[in-house]
ROZA-584955 format. One record per residue: residue number from 1; z, y, x of N, C-alpha, C in turn. Coordinates in Angstrom, 1 decimal, padded with zeros to 4 digits. Example, Ala and Ser with C-alpha at 12.3 -4.5 7.8 and 13.67 -1.06 7.14 Angstrom:
! residues 2
nr,n_w,n_v,n_u,ca_w,ca_v,ca_u,c_w,c_v,c_u
1,007.8,-005.7,013.2,007.8,-004.5,012.3,007.8,-003.3,013.2 .
2,007.1,-002.2,012.8,007.1,-001.1,013.7,007.9,000.0,012.9 .
//
This chain:
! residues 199
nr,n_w,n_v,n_u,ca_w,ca_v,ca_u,c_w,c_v,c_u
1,-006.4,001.7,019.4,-006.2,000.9,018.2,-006.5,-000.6,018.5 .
2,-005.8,-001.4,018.1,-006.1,-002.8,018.3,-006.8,-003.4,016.6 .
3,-007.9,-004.2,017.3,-008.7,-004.5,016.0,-009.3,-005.6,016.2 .
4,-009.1,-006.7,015.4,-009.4,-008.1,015.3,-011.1,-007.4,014.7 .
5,-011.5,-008.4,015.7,-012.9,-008.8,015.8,-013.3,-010.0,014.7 .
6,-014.6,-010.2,013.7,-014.5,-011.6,013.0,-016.2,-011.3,012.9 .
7,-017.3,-012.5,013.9,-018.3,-012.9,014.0,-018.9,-013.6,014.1 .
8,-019.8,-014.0,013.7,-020.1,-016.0,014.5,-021.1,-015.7,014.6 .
9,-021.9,-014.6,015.0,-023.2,-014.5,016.4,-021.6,-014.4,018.0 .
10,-022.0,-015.3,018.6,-020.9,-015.0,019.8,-021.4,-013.7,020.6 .
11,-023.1,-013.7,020.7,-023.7,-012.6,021.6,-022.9,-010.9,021.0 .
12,-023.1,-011.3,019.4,-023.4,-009.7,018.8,-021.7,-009.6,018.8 .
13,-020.6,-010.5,019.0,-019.3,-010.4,018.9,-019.0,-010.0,020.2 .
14,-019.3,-011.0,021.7,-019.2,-010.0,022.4,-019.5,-008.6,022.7 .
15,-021.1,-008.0,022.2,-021.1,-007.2,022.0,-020.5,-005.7,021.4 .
16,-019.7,-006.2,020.5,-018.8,-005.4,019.4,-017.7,-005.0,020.6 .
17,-017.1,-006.2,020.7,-016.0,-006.0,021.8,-016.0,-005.2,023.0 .
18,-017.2,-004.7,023.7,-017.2,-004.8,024.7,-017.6,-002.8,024.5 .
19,-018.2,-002.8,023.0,-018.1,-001.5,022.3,-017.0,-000.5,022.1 .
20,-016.1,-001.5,021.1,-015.0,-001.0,021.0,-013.8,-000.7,022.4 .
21,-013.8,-002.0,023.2,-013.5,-001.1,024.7,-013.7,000.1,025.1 .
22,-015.0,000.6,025.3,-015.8,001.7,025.8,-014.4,002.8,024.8 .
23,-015.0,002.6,023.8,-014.1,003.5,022.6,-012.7,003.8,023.0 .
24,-012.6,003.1,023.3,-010.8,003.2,024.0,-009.7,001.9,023.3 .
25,-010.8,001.2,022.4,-009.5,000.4,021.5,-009.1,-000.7,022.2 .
26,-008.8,-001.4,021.6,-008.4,-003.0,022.2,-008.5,-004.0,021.1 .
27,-009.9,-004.8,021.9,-010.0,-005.9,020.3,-009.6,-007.3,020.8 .
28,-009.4,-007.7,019.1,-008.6,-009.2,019.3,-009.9,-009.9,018.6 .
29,-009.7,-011.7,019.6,-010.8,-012.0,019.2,-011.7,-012.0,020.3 .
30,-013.1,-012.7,019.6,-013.7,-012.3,018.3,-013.4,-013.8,017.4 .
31,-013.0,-013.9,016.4,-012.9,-014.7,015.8,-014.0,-015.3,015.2 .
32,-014.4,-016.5,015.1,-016.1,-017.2,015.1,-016.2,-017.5,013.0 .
33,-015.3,-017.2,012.5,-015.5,-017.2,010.8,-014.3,-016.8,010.1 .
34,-014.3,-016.5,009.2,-012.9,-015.9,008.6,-011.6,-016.6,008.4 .
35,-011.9,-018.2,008.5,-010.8,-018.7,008.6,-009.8,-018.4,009.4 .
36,-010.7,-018.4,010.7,-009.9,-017.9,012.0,-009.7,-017.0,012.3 .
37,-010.2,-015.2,011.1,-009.8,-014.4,011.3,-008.8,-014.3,010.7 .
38,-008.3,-015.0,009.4,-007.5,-014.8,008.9,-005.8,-015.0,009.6 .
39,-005.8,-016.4,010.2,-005.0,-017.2,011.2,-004.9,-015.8,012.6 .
40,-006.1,-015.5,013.0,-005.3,-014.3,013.9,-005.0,-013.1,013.1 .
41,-005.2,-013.0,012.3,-004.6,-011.6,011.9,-002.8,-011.7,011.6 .
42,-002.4,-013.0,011.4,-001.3,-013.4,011.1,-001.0,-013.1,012.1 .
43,-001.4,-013.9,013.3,-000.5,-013.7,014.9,-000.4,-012.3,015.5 .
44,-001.3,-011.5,014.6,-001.3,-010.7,016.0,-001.3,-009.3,015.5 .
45,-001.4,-009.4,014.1,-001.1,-008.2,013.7,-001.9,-006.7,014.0 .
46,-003.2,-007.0,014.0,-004.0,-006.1,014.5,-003.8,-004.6,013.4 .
47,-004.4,-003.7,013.9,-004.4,-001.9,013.2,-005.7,-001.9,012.2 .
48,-006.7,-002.7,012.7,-008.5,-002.7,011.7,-008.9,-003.8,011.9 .
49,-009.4,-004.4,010.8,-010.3,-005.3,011.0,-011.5,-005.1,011.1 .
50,-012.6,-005.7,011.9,-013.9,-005.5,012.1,-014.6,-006.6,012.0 .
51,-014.9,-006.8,010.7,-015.6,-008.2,009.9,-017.4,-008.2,009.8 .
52,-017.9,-009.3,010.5,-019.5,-009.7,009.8,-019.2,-010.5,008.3 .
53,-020.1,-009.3,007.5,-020.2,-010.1,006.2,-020.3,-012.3,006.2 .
54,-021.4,-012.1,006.8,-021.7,-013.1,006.4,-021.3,-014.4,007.5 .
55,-020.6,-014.6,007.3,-019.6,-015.9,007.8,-019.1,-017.5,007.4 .
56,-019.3,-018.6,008.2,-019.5,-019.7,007.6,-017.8,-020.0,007.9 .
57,-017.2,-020.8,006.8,-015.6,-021.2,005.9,-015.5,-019.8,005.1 .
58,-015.6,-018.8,005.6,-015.0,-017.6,004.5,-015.5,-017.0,005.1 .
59,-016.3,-015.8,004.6,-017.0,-014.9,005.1,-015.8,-013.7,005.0 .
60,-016.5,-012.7,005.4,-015.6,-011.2,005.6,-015.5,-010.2,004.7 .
61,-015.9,-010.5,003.2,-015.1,-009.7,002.5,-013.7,-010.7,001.6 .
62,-014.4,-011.9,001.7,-013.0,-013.1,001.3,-011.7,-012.7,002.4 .
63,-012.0,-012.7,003.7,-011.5,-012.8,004.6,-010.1,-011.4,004.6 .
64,-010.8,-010.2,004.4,-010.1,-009.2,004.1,-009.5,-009.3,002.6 .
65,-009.9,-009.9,001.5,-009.4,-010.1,000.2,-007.8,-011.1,000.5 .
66,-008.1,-012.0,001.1,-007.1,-013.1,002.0,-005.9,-012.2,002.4 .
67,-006.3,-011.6,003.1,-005.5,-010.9,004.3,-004.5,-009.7,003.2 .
68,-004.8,-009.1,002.4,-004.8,-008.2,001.7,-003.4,-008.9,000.8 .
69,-003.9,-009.6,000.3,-002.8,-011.1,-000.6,-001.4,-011.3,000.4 .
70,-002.3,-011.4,001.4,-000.8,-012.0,002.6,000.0,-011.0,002.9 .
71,-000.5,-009.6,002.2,000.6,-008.3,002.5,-000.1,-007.8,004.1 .
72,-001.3,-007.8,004.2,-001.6,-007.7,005.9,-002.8,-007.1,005.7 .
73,-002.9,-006.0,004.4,-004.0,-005.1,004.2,-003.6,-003.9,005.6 .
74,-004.9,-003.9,006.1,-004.9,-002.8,006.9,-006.5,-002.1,006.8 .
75,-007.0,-001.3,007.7,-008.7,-000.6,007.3,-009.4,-001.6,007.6 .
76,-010.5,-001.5,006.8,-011.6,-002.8,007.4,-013.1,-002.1,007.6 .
77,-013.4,-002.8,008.1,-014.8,-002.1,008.6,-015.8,-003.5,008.6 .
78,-016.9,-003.4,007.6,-017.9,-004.6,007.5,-018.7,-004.4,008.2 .
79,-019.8,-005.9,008.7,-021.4,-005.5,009.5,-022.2,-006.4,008.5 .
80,-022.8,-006.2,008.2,-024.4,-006.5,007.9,-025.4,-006.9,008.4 .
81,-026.3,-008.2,008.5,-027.4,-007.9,008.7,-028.7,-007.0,008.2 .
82,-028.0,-007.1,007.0,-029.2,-006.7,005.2,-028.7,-005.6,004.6 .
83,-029.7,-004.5,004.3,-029.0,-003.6,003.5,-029.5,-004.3,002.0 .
84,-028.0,-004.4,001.3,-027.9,-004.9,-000.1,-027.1,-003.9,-001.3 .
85,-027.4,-003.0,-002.2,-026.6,-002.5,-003.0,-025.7,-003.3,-003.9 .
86,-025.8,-004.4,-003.6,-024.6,-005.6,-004.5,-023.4,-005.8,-003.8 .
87,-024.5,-006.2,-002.1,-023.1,-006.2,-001.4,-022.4,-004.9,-001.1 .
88,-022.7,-003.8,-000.9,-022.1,-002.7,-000.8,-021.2,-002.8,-002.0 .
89,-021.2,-003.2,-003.4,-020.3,-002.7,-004.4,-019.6,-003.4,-004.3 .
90,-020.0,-005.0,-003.7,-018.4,-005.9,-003.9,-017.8,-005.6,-002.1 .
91,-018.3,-005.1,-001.4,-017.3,-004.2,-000.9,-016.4,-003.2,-000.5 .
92,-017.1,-002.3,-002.2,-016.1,-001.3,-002.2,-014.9,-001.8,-002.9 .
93,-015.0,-002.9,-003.7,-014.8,-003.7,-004.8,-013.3,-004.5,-004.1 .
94,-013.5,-004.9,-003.0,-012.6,-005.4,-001.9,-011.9,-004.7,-001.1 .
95,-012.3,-003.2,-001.4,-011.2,-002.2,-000.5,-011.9,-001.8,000.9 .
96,-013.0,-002.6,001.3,-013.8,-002.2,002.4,-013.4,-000.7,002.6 .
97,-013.4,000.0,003.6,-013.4,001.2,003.7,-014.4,001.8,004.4 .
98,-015.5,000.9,005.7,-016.2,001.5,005.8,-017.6,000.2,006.0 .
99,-019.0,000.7,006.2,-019.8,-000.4,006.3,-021.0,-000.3,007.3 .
100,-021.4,-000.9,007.9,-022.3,-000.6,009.1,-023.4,-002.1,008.4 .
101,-024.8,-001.6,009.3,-025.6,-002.1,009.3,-026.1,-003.0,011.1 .
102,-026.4,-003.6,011.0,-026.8,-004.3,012.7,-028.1,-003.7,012.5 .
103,-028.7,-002.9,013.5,-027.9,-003.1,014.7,-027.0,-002.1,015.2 .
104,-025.8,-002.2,015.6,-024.7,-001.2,015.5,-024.8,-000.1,017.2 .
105,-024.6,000.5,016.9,-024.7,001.8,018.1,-023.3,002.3,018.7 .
106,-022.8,003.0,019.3,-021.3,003.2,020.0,-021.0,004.4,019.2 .
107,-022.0,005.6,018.5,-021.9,006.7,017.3,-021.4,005.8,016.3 .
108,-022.3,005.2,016.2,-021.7,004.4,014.0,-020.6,003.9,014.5 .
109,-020.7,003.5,015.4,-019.2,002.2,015.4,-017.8,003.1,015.7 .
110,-018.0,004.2,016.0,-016.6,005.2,016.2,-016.5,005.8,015.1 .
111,-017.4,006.3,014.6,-017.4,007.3,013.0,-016.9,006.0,012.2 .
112,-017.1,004.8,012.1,-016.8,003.9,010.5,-015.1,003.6,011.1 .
113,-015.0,003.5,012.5,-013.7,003.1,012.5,-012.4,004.7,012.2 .
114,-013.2,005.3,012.3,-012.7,006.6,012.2,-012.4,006.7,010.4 .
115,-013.4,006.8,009.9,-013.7,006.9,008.7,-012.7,005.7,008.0 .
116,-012.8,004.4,008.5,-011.8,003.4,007.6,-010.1,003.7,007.7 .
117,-010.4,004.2,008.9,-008.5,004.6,009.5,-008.1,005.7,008.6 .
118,-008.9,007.0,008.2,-008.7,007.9,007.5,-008.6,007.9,005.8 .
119,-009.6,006.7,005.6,-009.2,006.7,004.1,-008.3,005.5,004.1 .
120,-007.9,004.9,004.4,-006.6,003.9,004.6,-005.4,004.5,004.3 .
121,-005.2,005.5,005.2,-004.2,006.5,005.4,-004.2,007.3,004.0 .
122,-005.5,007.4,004.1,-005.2,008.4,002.3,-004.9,007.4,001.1 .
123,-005.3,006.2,001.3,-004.8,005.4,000.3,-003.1,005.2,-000.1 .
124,-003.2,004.6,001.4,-001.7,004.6,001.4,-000.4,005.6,001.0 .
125,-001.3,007.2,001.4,-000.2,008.4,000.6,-000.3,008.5,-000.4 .
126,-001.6,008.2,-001.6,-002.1,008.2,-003.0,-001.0,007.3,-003.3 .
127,-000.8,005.6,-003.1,-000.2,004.6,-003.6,001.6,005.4,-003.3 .
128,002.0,005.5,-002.3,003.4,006.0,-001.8,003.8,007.6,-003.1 .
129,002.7,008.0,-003.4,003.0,009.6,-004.4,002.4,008.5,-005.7 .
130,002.2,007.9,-006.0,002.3,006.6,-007.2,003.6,006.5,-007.5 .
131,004.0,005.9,-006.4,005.1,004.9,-006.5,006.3,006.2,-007.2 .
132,006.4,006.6,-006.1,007.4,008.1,-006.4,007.3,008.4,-007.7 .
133,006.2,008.7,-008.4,006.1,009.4,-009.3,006.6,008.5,-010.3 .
134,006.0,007.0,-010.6,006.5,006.1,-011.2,008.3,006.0,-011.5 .
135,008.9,006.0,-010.1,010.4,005.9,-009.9,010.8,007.0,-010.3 .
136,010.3,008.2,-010.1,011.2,009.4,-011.1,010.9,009.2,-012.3 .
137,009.7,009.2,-013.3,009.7,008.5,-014.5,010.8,007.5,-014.8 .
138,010.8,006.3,-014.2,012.0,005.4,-014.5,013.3,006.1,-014.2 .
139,013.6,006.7,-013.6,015.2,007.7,-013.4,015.5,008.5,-014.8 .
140,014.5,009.1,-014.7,014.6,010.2,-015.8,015.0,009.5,-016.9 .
141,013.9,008.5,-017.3,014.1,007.6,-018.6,016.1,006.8,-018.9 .
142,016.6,006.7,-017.4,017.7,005.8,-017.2,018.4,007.3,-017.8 .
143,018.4,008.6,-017.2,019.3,009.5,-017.2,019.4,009.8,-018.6 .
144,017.8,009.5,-019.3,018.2,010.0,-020.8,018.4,009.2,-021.2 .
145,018.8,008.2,-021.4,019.3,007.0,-022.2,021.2,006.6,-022.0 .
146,020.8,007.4,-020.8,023.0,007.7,-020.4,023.2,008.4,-021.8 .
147,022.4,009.7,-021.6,022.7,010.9,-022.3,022.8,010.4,-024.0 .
148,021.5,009.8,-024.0,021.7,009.5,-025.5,023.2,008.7,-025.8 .
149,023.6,008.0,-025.0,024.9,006.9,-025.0,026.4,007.9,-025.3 .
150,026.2,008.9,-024.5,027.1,009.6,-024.1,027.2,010.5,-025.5 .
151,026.0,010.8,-026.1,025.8,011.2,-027.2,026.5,011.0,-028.5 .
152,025.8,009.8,-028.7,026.5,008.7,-030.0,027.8,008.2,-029.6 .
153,028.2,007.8,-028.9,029.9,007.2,-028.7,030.6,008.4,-028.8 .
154,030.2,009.8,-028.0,031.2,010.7,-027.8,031.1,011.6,-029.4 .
155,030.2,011.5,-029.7,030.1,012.8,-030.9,029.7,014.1,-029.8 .
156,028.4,014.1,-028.5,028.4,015.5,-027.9,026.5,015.6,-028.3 .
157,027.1,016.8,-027.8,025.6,017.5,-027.7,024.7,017.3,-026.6 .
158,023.5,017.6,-026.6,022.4,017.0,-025.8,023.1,017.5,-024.5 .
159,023.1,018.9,-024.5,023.2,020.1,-022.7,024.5,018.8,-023.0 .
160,025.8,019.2,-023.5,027.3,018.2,-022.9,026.7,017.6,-022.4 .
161,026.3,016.3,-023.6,026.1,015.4,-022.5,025.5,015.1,-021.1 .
162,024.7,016.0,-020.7,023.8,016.0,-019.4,024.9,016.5,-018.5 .
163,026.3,017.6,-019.4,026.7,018.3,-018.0,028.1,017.4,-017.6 .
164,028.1,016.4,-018.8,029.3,015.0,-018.2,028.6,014.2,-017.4 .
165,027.0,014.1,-017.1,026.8,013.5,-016.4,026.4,014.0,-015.0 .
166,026.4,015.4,-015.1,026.2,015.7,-014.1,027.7,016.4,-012.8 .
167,028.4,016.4,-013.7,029.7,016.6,-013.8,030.2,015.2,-012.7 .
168,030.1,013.8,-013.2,030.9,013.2,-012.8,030.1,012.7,-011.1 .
169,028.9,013.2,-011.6,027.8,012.5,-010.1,028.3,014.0,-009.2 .
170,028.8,014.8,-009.3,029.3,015.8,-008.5,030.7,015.1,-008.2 .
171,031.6,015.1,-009.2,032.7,014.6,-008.6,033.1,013.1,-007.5 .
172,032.1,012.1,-007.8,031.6,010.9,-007.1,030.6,011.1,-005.8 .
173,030.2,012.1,-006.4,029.4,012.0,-005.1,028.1,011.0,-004.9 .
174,027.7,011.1,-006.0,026.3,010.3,-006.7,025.6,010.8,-007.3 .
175,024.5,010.1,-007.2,023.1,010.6,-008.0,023.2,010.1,-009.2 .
176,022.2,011.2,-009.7,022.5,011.7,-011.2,022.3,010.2,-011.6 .
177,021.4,009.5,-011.4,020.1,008.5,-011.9,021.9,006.7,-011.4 .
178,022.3,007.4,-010.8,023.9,006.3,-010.3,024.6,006.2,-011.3 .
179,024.5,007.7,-011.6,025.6,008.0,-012.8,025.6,007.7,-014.2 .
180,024.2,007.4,-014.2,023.8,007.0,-015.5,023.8,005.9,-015.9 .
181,023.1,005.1,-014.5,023.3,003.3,-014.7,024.8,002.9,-014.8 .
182,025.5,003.8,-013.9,027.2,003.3,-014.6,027.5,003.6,-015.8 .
183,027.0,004.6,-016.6,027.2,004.9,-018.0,026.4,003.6,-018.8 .
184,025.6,003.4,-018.8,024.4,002.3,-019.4,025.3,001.2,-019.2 .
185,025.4,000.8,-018.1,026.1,-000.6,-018.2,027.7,-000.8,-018.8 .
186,028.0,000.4,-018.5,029.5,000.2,-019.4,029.7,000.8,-020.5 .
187,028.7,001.2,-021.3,028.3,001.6,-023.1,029.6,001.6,-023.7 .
188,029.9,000.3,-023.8,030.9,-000.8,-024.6,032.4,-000.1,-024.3 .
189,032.2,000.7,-023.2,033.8,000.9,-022.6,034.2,002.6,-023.0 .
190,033.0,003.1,-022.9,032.9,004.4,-023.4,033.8,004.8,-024.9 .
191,034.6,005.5,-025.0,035.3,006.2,-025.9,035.7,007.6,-025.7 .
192,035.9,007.8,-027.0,036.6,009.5,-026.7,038.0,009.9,-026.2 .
193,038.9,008.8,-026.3,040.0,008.4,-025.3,039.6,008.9,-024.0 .
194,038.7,007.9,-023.6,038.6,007.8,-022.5,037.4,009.1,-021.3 .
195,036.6,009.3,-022.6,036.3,011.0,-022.0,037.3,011.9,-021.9 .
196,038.0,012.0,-023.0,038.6,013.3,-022.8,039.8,012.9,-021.2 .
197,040.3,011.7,-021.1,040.6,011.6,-019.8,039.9,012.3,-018.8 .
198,038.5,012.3,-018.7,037.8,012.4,-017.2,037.4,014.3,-017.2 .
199,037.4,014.9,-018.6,037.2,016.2,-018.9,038.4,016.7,-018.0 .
//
């Protein structure tokens, strides 16, 4: 995994790095404040970020908020000098996914990168079975609003009208939710002329 580094102890940054190697990953960096982590994450498109909270121009939960904005959310993993229950909330608050304390060990530092990659991943299929669900909602709503259309212009019944629409997305070779937005946008053209044509 490639993972932008963001530190400004240089000692404790090399040391991160030189961790994550052992691990097998490959880090970028270490970037000396969040400005510059933000500027490499642009270039280089890392897989995790591995942010020190406390950082001078923009610390590392701004840094990952930044990054997030720019469409370049990926897992993040904070360090700490201090254990704080404030900061822990405005980093769950920020999407942080996992959190370490200094001084960091080669066990914590595999389990949080482990642990941020995994709930990242689960985020991402929650948001993607969102989305889906959302867009069948919106389909459905288009297909009944054909139906209704099809309803009132034609003089048909609820099932007709569903089986002219399902009717013509067989004959076309289109989706149901196709067939509808062509019914919806041409309302105005719809007649019983012109059904009994397509019957």
């Amino acid at each position: 995994m490639r993972i932008l580094v963001a530190e400004d102890d240089p000692v404790i940054a090399l040391g991160l790095c030189k961790r994550l190697r052992a691990l097998g990953h490959t880090p970028i960096g270490p970037a000396a404040n969040g400005k510059v982590a933000v500027e490499l994450a642009r270039e280089t498109l890392p897989d995790l970020y591995l942010f020190d909270i406390d950082m001078p121009h923009l610390d590392g939960l701004s840094a990952a908020r930044a990054l997030t904005e720019r469409g370049l959310r990926r897992p993040v993993v904070v360090v700490t000098g201090v254990e704080d229950a404030e900061l822990v909330e405005r980093s769950i608050q920020t999407g942080v996914s996992a959190y370490l304390t200094k001084p960091i060990d080669e066990r914590e530092l595999d389990a949080a990168i482990r642990l941020a990659a995994a709930r990242h991943d689960e985020f991402e299929r929650l948001e993607e079975e969102v989305t889906r669900a959302h867009q069948a909602l919106d389909d459905r709503k288009r297909v009944e609003r054909a139906k209704g259309i099809l309803m009132s212009q034609l003089s048909l019944g609820e099932t007709e009208a569903f089986q002219r629409i399902q009717k013509l997305a067989r004959n076309t070779n289109r989706r149901l939710v196709d067939v509808a937005d062509f019914v919806i946008e041409n309302e105005e053209l719809i007649s019983p002329r012109l059904a009994a044509e397509n019957t």
